[in-house]
C-alpha positions, 0 to 999 in steps of 0.5 A: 500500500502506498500512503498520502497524506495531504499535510503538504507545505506550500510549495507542494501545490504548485500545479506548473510541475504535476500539469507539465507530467500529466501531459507527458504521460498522457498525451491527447488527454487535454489536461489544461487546468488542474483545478477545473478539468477534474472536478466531473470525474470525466478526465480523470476516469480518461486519465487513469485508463490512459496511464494505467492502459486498463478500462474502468466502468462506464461514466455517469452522463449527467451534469448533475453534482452527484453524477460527478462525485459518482465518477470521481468515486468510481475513479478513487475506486479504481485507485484503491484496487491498485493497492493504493491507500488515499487518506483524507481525500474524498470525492467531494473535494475533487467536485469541488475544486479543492486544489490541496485534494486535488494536486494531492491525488495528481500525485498519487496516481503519477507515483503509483502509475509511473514509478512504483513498477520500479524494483531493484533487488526487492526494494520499494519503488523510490529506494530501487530507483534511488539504487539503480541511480546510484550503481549506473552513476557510480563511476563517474566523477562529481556525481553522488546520487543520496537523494531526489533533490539536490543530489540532481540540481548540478545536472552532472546524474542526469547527464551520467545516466545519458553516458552510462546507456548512449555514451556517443550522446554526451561527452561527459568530458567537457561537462562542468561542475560550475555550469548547472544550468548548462549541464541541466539543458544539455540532459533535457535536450538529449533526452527529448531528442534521442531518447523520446523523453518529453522535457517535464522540468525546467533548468532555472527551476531546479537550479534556483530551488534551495531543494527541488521538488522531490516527486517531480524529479523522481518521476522525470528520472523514472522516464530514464529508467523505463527509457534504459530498463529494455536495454538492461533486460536484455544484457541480463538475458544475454549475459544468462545465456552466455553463461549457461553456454561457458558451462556447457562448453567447459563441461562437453570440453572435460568430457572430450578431455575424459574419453580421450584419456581413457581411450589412451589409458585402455588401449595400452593396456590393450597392448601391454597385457599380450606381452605379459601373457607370452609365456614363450621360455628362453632356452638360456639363463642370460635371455630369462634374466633379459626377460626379466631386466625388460620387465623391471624397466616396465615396472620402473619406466612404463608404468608409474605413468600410467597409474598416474594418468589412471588416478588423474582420470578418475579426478577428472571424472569426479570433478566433472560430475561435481561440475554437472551436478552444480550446473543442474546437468545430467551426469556424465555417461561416458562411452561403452567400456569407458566408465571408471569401473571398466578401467579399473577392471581393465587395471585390474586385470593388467595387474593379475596378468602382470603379477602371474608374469613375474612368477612365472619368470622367477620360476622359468629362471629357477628352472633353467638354473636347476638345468644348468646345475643338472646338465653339468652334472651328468656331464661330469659324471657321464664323462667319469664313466665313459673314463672308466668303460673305455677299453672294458669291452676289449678287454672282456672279449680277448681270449688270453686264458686259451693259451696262458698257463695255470698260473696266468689263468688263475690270475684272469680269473682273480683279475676277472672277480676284482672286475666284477666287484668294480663293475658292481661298485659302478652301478650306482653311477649309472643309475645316478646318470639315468636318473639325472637325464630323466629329471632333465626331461621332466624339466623339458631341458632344451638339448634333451636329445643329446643328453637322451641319446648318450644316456642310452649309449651309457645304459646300452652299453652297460647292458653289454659289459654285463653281457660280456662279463658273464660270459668270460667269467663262464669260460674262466671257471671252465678251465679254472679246474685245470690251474693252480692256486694263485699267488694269495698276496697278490690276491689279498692285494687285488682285494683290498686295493680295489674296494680301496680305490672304489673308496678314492674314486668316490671320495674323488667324485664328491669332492669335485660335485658341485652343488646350489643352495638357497641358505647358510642352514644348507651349506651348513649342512654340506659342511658338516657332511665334509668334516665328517668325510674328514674324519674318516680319512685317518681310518683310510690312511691305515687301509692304505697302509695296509694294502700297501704293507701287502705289496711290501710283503711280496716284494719281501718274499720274492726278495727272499725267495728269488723270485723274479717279479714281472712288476704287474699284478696279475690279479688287479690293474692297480699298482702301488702307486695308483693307490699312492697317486689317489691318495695324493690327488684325494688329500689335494682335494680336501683343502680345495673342498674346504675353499669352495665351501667357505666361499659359499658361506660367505655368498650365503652370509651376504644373501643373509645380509641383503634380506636383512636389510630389505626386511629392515626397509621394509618392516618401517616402510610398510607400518608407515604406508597403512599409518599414512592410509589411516591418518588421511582417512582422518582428515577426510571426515574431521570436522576442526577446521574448514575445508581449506584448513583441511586441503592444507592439511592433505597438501602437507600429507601429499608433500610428505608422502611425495619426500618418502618417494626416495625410501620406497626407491631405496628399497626396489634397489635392495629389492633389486640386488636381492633378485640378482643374487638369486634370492627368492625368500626372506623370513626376516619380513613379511612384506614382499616388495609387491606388498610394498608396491600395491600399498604405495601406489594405493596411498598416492591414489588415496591422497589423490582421490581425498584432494579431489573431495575435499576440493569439490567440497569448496566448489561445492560450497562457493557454487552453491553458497553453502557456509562453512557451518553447514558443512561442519553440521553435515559432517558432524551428523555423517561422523555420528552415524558412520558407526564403522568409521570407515567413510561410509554409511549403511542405507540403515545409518543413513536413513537415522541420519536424514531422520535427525536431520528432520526428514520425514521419510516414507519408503518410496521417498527413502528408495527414491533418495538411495538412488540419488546417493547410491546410483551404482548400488554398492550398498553405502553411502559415502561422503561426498555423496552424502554432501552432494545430497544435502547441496541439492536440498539447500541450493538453488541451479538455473533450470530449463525454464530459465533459459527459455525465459532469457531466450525469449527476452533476446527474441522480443517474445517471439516463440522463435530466434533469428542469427541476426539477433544472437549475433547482436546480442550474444558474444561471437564465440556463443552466438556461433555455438547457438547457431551451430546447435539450434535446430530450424524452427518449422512454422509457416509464419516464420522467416527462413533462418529462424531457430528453436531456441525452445528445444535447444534450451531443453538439449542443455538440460537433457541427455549429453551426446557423448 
């Protein structure tokens, strides 16, 4: 309601002012006389409907007194429906000529009907055009708008205003302070010529006034702002429409941005895991260890981008849909196989194939080792047979005993038994040889042919000297019955010679056998084993003596005797010295033994050390990870501090944690030298150096992802002018009800949560709310989603209407658009990206060219083309 009273000072009646506004506003009403023009209601009633552009009831025709107060009752009426409180003044004073009235309601009806239409940020109509006078002059030198007065008396405002909306109309450059008059003229002439602006006021007037009339120039000021007012609509429609665009773009910018990175992302991984899924072993160690090295640098080199890229892929999805959220968007659907839980399959599944990749090497590189160790083994020990065979077969077929005398058939037959004994004692061997090839071709040795055929060749013709033996012991015993006894010491010589150099033969054999092991326990062993090999030696040394007091013995007899010695015994092979030059080569042996195992004690001692010393990284560097993983987790829902206290916070643990980097590379160094000296256990720790690798890369994402939260939190909150202390409450209540504490609530909690938040929830309207919360349906709530939600409740967003609206306005309410006008009122780039998306509007009283803006509007809204 707007109140008058008519408790005016003089100067408030003078007619000159409201007589010159009344015929600005309503021209062709014929309003000469104030006083006299109103007093039959007629050309009030005229007036009304002129200014206010609506029909009021029929007038009375009669001349007669009570027909006029019926007419200006029925104009005072008209008022009052206007919300338009009149006091003190009566129908009887108009028909009566009382100026006082009369002037008084002149004023009411310019106030109400030229003026109170005006708003400015939901001000009352003389404050909201006082402001929109004080913004639009602001700028401008020696003008302070307070009032209605004499803030104009100077001309200085008016002249502004003309510059602030047509600055190629005034030079306000050349205007003076000192020149009111001038500066006065100069407005009003303007404004009648360009702007249609009748002139209602007089310069002298205003100048030589000590304070002008307030309403007159209120309401000639109004002109201007109803004058400039279109202008004004049409640059916030424009500037709305432009900024609606600049999210559109920057949004449908991010997305081309998220499709090619994942695209990149998963087509190397498409590439990467058909080279971690060739299994195609090498036949040498050196290749497997190239393998290997090729593998690490993959590891090293290729990989820690990718992670990377992978972690800053799911921060740009998530801040993307941040952004569409607070633009009112629908979210971002990206292309089939594109979501984030399809690269985090695909990485998954690039981890699985990668782990069962290096397994696979280590034991392909255990494998040739053992091969390695095998093939040299039955090298050695075929090389020390086939020594031993050569020549037995000859010497098996001769036919010396048909033409050798008694004496020389007995010793064949005592040389042929310490044969067989030999033979017997060289079993073992042969099975020992059959043996290692079967394991070399269960271990699909390479060069398995080779080993195959001179194992057969060794059993072939093992299988022959058996043959062969039994046949010429047959023929032995068959003239043995023919000869005399031979010669007994040459006999206890044989025997005890040649288990004696079975003995040095294997003694030799095992003290020149190689061996591999993994441990100091295992050396260990092998030491132990040779020391007690070392303690038989002074047991065969009397053996030796032994045998060789037997060969003295004969040599005594023969002396005493005269017997004449051929020098060969004719039952063994050995000699003396053959037993004396075994006996040297086995005592040369002994020493070199020990060396060889005390340099493997102290390879195995440094083996020892570098686990250790892994273990010592690791056990620090893996307690440290899962601190790390759980003080963040702290961070992230604490609710002391606002949320850049809680960034700086993050950014400190993200610095820290990027500081340890140098830890983690120390320990792949030790992790490094481990594997090159063929270690593959450590019971010092149980962290493994994937262990290590898995928590760390899953700390850099944990800090990552929580950065990211926390910053679309203050997005969150500055777009939608969310204060901290209603942050603080929201979190405050999800810390209550996350009874787990781990960042997440169950549909149950959650629903206690809304609850105390004084939510009325039915099921059908709790469902509808997990499926804003919970769209993937994992079963819980998390905290970002559980914000996002409680923005939405509490912020408003542009909508689709909105738009329309602004479109409208730029089209001058027509239903449809035209180039021409986007061009001219939206900037370049968003009037091309307008045209380039409307569709043509189909109407038969459109002009050709017209656009639907109706349905682009509704596009921005809908469903994303990618």
């Amino acid at each position: 309601m707007i109140y008058i009273s008519i408790s005016l000072t003089s100067r408030h009646f003078k007619t000159l002012q409201p007589l010159k506004i009344l015929k600005t506003l309503t021209s062709g009403t014929q309003i000469e006389n104030i006083e006299e023009d109103f007093r039959n209601g007629l050309k009030l009633m005229l007036l009304l409907e002129v200014i206010s552009g609506e029909r009021l009831p029929r007038p009375d025709k009669g001349k007669m007194r009570f027909h006029k107060i019926a007419n200006v009752n029925k104009a005072l009426d008209f008022i009052c429906s206007k919300g338009v409180k009149l006091v003190s003044i009566g129908a009887e004073e108009i028909v009566d000529g009382n100026v006082k009235m009369t002037l008084g309601m002149i004023w009411t009806i310019i106030l109400r009907f030229a003026i109170q239409d005006i708003s400015v940020e939901e001000t009352s109509a003389k404050e909201g055009l006082l402001l929109w006078c004080q913004r639009k002059t602001a700028p401008y030198r020696n003008v302070n708008v307070q009032n209605f007065h004499i803030s104009w008396k100077d001309g200085l405002a008016l002249c502004a205003l003309i510059h602030r909306h047509r600055p190629d109309l005034i030079d306000y450059s050349k205007l003076r302070k000192d020149d009111p008059i001038g500066n006065l003229n100069t407005a009003f002439e303007v404004a009648e010529k360009y702007l249609d602006i009748p002139k209602m006021l007089d310069a002298e007037d205003i100048v030589n006034t000590p304070k002008p009339d307030e309403k007159a120039i209120m309401t000639y000021v109004s002109c201007f702002y109803h004058a400039f007012a279109g202008a004004e609509q049409a640059e916030t429609a424009a500037n709305r429409i432009c900024k609606v665009l600049a999210v559109n773009q920057e949004n449908e910018k991010l997305m081309q941005e998220y499709e090619k990175l994942a695209s990149e992302l998963l087509e190397w991984i498409r590439r990467t895991i058909p080279w971690l899924e060739n299994r195609v072993a090498e036949q040498s160690m050196r290749a497997m260890q190239q393998k290997l090295e090729d593998f690490r640098d993959y590891r090293r080199v290729h990989k820690p981008p990718k992670v990377q890229e992978k972690c800053q892929l799911e921060i740009n999805f998530n801040t993307l849909q941040t952004k569409l959220r607070l633009s009112n968007r629908p979210a971002f659907m990206p292309s089939e196989g594109k979501m984030v839980s399809d690269i985090a399959n695909a990485w998954k599944g690039l981890e699985q194939v990668e782990k069962g990749y290096e397994e696979w090497l280590l034991t392909e590189i255990r494998r040739l080792e053992r091969l390695d160790h095998l093939a040299e083994k039955f090298k050695q020990k075929c090389s020390l047979h086939e020594s031993w065979t050569a020549g037995k077969e000859e010497l098996l077929s001769m036919k010396d005993y048909e033409s050798a005398s008694l004496m020389e058939i007995r010793a064949l037959m005592r040389k042929h038994e310490a044969f067989e004994s030999d033979l017997a004692a060289h079993q073992d061997r042969v099975e020992q040889i059959a043996a290692i090839a079967q394991e070399l071709n269960e271990l699909d040795y390479h060069d398995a042919v080779t080993i195959n055929s001179r194992c057969q060749g060794i059993c072939d013709q093992w299988d022959n000297l058996g043959t062969l033996t039994q046949k010429r012991r047959d023929s032995l015993e068959r003239v043995e019955k023919l000869w005399e006894t031979i010669d007994q010491l040459y006999l206890e010589f044989a025997k005890r010679a040649a288990p004696f150099n079975n003995w040095m033969d294997g003694a030799m054999e095992d003290l020149q056998d190689m061996f591999i092991v993994h441990s100091i326990e295992e050396i260990q062993s092998l030491i132990t084993a040779h020391d007690q090999f070392k303690a038989t030696l002074p047991e065969a040394d009397k053996e030796r003596m032994t045998t060789m007091g037997i060969q003295g013995e004969i040599v005594k007899i023969a002396q005493t005797y005269g017997i004449k010695l051929s020098g060969i015994n004719p039952y063994t092979v050995l000699s003396p010295q053959d037993i004396t030059n075994k006996w040297d080569a086995v005592k040369h042996l002994v020493p070199l033994r020990d060396q060889m195992l005390q340099e493997e004690v102290a390879r195995q001692q440094s083996n020892e050390r570098l686990r250790r010393q892994f273990a010592a990284q690791a056990n620090i560097i893996g307690p440290w990870i899962q601190t790390k993983m759980e003080e963040i987790s702290h961070v992230s829902v604490d609710i002391a501090g606002s949320l850049e206290e809680q960034m700086s916070s993050l950014k400190q643990y993200e610095q820290n944690i990027i500081n340890y980097k140098s830890n983690i590379d120390k320990l792949e160094g030790d992790h490094q030298l481990s594997q090159e000296s063929l270690i593959f256990d450590n019971k010092h720790t149980n962290y493994t150096m994937e262990h290590v690798r898995v928590g760390w890369e899953q700390l850099l994402t944990t800090i990552a992802r929580t950065i990211n939260e926390v910053e679309n939190q203050i997005l969150t909150r500055d777009a939608k002018g969310i204060s901290q202390e209603q942050l603080n409450e929201f979190r405050a209540s999800f810390n209550h009800f996350d009874r787990k504490r781990n960042g997440m609530m169950d549909p149950d909690d959650f629903r206690a949560c809304l609850i105390s938040m004084g939510y009325d929830l039915g099921e059908v309207e709790f469902a509808r709310i997990m499926t804003l919360v919970d769209s993937n349906n994992t079963g819980v709530v998390t905290f970002q989603a559980f914000i996002d939600f409680m923005t939405r409740e509490t912020a408003e967003t542009d909508t689709a209407d909105q738009v329309m609206a602004s479109f409208k306005i730029l089209a001058s309410d027509k239903t449809y658009i035209t180039v021409e006008e986007l061009r001219r009122e939206l900037p370049p780039e968003q009037a091309d990206y307008c045209i380039s998306r409307m569709t043509k509007y189909v109407s038969g009283d459109a002009p050709p060219g017209a656009l639907d803006y109706i349905s682009f509007s509704s596009a921005l809204y809908g469903e994303s083309d990618l």
